[in-house]
C-alpha positions as CSV (number, residue, x, y, z in Angstrom):
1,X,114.5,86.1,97.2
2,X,113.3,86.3,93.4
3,X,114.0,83.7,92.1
4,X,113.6,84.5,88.0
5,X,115.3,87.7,86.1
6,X,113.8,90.2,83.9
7,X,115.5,91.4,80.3
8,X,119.1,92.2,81.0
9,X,119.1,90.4,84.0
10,X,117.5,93.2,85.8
11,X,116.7,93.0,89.7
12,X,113.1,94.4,90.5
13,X,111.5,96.4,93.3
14,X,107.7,97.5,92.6
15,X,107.5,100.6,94.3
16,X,103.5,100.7,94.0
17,X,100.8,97.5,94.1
18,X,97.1,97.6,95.3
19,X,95.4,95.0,97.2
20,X,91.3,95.3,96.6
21,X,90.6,92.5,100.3
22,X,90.5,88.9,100.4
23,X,87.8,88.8,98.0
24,X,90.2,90.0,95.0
25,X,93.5,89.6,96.1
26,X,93.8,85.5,96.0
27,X,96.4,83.8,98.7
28,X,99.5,86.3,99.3
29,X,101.8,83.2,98.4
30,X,100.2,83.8,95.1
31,X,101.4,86.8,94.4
32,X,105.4,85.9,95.9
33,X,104.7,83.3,93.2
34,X,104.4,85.7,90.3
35,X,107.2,88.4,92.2
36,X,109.3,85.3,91.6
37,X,109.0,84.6,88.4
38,X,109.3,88.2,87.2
39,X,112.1,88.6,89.4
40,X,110.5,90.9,91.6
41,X,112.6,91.3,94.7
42,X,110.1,93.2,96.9
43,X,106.7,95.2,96.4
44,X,105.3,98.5,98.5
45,X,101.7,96.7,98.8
46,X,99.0,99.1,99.5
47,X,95.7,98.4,102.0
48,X,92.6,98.2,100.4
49,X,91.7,101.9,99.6
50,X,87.8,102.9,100.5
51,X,85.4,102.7,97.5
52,X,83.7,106.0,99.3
53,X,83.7,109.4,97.7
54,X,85.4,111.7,100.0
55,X,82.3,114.0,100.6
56,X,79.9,110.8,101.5
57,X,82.5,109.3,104.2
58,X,80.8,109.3,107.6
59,X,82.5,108.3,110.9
60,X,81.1,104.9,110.7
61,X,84.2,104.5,108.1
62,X,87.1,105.5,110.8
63,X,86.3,100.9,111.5
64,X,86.8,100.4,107.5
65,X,89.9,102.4,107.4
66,X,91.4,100.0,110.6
67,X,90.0,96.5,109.2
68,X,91.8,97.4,105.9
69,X,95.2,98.2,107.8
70,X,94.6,95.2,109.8
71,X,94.2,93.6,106.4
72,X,97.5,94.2,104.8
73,X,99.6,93.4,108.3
74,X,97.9,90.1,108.5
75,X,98.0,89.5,103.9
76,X,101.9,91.0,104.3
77,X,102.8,88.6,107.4
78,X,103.0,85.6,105.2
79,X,106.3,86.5,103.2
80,X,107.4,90.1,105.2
81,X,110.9,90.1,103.6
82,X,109.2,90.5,100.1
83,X,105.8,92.1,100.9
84,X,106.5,95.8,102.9
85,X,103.1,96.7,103.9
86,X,101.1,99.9,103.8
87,X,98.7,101.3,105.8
88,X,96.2,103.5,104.2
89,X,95.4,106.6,106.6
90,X,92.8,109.5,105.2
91,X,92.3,112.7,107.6
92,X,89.5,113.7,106.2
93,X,87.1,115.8,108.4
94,X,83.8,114.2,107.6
95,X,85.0,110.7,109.6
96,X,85.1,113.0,112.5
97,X,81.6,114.6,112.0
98,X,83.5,117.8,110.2
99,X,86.1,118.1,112.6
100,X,89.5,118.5,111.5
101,X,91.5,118.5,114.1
102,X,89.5,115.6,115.3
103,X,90.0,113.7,111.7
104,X,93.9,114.3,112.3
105,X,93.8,113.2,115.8
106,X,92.4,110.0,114.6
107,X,95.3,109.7,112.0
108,X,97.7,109.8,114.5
109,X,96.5,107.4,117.0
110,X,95.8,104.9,113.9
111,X,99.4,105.5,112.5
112,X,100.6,104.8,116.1
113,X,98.7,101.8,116.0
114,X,99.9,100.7,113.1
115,X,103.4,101.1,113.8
116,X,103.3,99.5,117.4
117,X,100.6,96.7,117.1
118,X,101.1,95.7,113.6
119,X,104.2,96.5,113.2
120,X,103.8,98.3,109.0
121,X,106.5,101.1,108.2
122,X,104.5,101.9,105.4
123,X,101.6,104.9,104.8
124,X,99.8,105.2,101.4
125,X,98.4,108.9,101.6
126,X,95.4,109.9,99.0
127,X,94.7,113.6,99.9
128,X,91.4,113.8,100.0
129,X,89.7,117.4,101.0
130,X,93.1,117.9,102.9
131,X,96.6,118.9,101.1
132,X,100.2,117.2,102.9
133,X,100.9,120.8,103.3
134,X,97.9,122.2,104.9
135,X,98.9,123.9,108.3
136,X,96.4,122.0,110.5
137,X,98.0,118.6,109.0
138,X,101.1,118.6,109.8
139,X,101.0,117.4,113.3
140,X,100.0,114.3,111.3
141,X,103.0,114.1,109.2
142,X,105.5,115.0,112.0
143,X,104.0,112.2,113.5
144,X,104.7,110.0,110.5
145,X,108.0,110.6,110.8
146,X,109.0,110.6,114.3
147,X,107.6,107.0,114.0
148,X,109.6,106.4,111.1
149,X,106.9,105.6,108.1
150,X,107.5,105.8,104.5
151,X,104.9,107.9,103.2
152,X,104.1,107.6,99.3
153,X,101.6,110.0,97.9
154,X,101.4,111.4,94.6
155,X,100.7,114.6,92.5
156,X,100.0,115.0,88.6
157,X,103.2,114.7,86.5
158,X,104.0,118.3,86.2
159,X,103.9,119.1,89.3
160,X,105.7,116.3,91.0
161,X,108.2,116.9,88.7
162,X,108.7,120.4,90.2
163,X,108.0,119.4,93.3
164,X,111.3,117.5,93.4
165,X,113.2,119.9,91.9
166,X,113.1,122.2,94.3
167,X,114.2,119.4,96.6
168,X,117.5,119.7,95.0
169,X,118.1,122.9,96.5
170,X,117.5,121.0,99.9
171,X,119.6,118.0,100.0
172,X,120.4,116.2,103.0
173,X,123.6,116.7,104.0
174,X,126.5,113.9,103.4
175,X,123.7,111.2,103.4
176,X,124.0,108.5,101.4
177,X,120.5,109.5,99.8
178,X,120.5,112.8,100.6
179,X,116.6,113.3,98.9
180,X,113.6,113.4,101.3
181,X,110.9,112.9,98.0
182,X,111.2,110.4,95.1
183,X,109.2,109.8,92.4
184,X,107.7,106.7,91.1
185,X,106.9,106.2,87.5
186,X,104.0,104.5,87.6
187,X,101.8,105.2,85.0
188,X,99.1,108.2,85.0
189,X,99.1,110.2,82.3
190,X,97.9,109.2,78.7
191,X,100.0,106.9,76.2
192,X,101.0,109.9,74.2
193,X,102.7,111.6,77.2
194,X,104.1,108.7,78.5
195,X,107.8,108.6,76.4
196,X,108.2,112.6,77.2
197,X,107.3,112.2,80.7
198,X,110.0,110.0,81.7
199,X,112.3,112.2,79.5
200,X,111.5,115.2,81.2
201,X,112.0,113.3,84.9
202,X,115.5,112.1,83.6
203,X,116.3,116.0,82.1
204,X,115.2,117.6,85.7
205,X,116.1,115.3,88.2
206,X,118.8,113.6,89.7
207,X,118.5,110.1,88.5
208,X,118.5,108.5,92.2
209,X,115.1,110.0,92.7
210,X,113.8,107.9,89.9
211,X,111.6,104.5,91.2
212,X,110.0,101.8,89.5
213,X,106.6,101.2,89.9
214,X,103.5,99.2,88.6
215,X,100.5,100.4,90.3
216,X,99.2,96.9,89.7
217,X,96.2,95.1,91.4
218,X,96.5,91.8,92.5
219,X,96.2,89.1,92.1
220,X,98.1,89.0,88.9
221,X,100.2,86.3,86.7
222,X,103.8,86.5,85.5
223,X,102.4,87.3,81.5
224,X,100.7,89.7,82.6
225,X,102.6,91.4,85.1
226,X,105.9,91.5,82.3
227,X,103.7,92.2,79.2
228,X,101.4,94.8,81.0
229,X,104.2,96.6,83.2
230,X,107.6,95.4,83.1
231,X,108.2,95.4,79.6
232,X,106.2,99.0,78.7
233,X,108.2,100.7,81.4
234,X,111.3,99.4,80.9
235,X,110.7,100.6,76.7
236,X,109.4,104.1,77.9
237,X,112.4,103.9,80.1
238,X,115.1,103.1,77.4
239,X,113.4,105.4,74.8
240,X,113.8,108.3,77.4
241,X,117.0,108.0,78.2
242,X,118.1,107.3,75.0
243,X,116.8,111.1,74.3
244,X,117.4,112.9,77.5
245,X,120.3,114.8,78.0
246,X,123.7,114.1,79.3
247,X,122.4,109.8,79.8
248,X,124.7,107.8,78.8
249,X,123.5,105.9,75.7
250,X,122.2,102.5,75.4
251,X,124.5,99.5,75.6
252,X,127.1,101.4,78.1
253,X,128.5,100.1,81.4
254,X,126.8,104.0,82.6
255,X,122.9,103.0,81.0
256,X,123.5,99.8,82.5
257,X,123.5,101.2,85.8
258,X,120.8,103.9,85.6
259,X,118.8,101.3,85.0
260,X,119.4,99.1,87.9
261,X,119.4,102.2,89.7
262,X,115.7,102.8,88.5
263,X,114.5,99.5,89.1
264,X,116.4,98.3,92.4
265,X,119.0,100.5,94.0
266,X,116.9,103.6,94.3
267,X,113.8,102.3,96.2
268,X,116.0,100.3,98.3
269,X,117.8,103.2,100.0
270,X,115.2,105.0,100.4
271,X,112.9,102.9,102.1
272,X,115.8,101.9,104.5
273,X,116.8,105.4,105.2
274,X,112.9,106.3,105.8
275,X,112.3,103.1,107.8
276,X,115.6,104.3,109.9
277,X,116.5,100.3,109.2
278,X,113.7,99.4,111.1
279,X,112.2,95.5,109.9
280,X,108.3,95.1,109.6
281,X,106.9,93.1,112.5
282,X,103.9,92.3,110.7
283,X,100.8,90.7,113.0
284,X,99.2,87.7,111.5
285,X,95.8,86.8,112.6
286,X,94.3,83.7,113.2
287,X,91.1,84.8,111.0
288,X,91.7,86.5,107.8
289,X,90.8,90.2,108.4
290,X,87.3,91.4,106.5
291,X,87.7,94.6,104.5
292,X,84.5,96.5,103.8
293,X,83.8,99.4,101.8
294,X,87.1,98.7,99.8
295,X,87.6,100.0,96.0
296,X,87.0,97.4,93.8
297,X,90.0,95.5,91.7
298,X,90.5,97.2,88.5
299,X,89.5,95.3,84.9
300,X,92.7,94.1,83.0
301,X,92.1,96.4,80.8
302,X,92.2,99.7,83.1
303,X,95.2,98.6,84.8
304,X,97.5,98.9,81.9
305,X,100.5,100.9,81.7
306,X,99.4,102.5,78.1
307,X,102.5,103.1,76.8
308,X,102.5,103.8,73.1
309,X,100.6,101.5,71.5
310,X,99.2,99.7,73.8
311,X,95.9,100.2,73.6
312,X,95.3,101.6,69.7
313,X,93.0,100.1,67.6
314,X,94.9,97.1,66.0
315,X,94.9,97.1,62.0
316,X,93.9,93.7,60.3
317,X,96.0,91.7,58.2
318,X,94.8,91.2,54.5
């Protein structure tokens, strides 16, 4: 486990890293290095996604999307307790000549693949001339979780917070975690948004829906990992709180807590609960999977969080 803390002697879980194929990525002890000494417990690590345009895929890219997922078992085999592996899965119709039923049918087998042969409990979804809730998907998604797969995917701000609050009105039982959906606060929307976006998620939503996340691509080092994500989110974080309603204020046993729960606790349950407690049996291969047609690492600069600040033009001293 990590072996370094964070301010306030905060435990980590990254709810949302990228890898970009061996290329990019570096050695995957690398990256336990830097979890480490950021006192990252665990990561969600996502499969290389394609670098295609979801009109120009062909069916000659049904191969990309298995290398990639071959990828990230073999990348995620080296440290599985830390590194919980996504597959990246994408029914769209045109790697099945137009076919949609066909493009699903394909999802399916390759999720059941994924589960069974390399053993990832993981699916990063990027909806892509399909919507999770389109009728002819959902044998795809039933499928998802009969296996027993996380599935992260992720609408605008606005939306996803609504989205979950009419998950409130369906909670699941006694459970635990009774919430089906979470939301991770990775960053999307501009600097300026970034304070009152958090504010608004800790106004309409039950704080144990709340997940840290990066959305980092690595290869990364420990500077840059706590200067470019820790430390922004955890201010936007503690600004939002501090004016939400009904959070306790900073400096209380209650804040305290939130915050762990944000960071740690939250994530945690739910990926147990999704996973039905099921461990990754991640395949390592004796040649280190290829992975072509794969999105390109982000620059630095297009990875950060941009909280306020961050990136204005900075005023010289006279």
């Amino acid at each position: 486990m990590a072996t370094a803390s964070t301010l306030y002697d905060l435990p980590i879980i990254d709810a949302h890293t990228h890898t970009s194929g061996p290329d990019a990525d570096g050695p995957p002890g690398e990256v336990v290095r830097c979890m480490d000494q950021c006192g990252v417990e665990m990561a969600f690590v996502f499969a290389p996604l394609l670098d295609v345009h979801g009109l120009q895929l062909r069916v000659e890219h049904y191969d990309d999307i298995r290398r990639h997922n071959d990828y990230i078992s073999h990348f995620c085999s080296h440290a599985p307790e830390r590194l919980l592996a996504f597959a990246v899965l994408n029914p769209n119709p045109c790697i099945a000549n137009g076919d949609q039923e066909r493009a699903v049918q394909l999802m399916i087998d390759e999720a059941r693949r994924c589960y069974g042969e390399l053993g990832i409990r993981g699916v990063k979804l990027v909806p892509d001339r399909w919507r999770v809730n389109d009728p002819h998907i959902q044998p795809f998604m039933s499928e998802m979780a009969v296996l027993g797969m996380y599935v992260a995917f992720w609408p605008w701000v606005d939306e996803c917070i609504a989205t979950l609050a009419m998950e409130t009105f369906h909670a699941q039982g006694e459970r635990e975690d009774p919430w089906q959906l979470k939301v991770d606060l990775s960053f999307g929307c501009p600097a300026d948004w970034q304070v009152d976006s958090f504010r608004k998620a800790l106004n309409m939503l039950p704080h144990d829906m709340l997940m840290y996340a990066s959305d980092v691509f690595w290869s990364c080092d420990r500077q840059r990992y706590m200067e470019e994500f820790v430390y922004p989110q955890l201010a936007t974080f503690e600004a939002a709180a501090t004016l939400a309603r009904g959070v306790a204020g900073p400096g209380s046993h209650e804040r305290v807590l939130l915050r762990r729960a944000v960071f740690h606790d939250n994530v945690l349950k739910h990926w147990q609960i999704a996973t039905k407690g099921r461990e990754q049996q991640l395949h390592r291969m004796k040649i280190v999977p290829g992975s072509f047609h794969s999105k390109p690492r982000r620059t630095e600069d297009s990875q950060r969080m941009r909280s306020p600040g961050i990136n204005q033009p900075r005023q010289k001293m006279t």
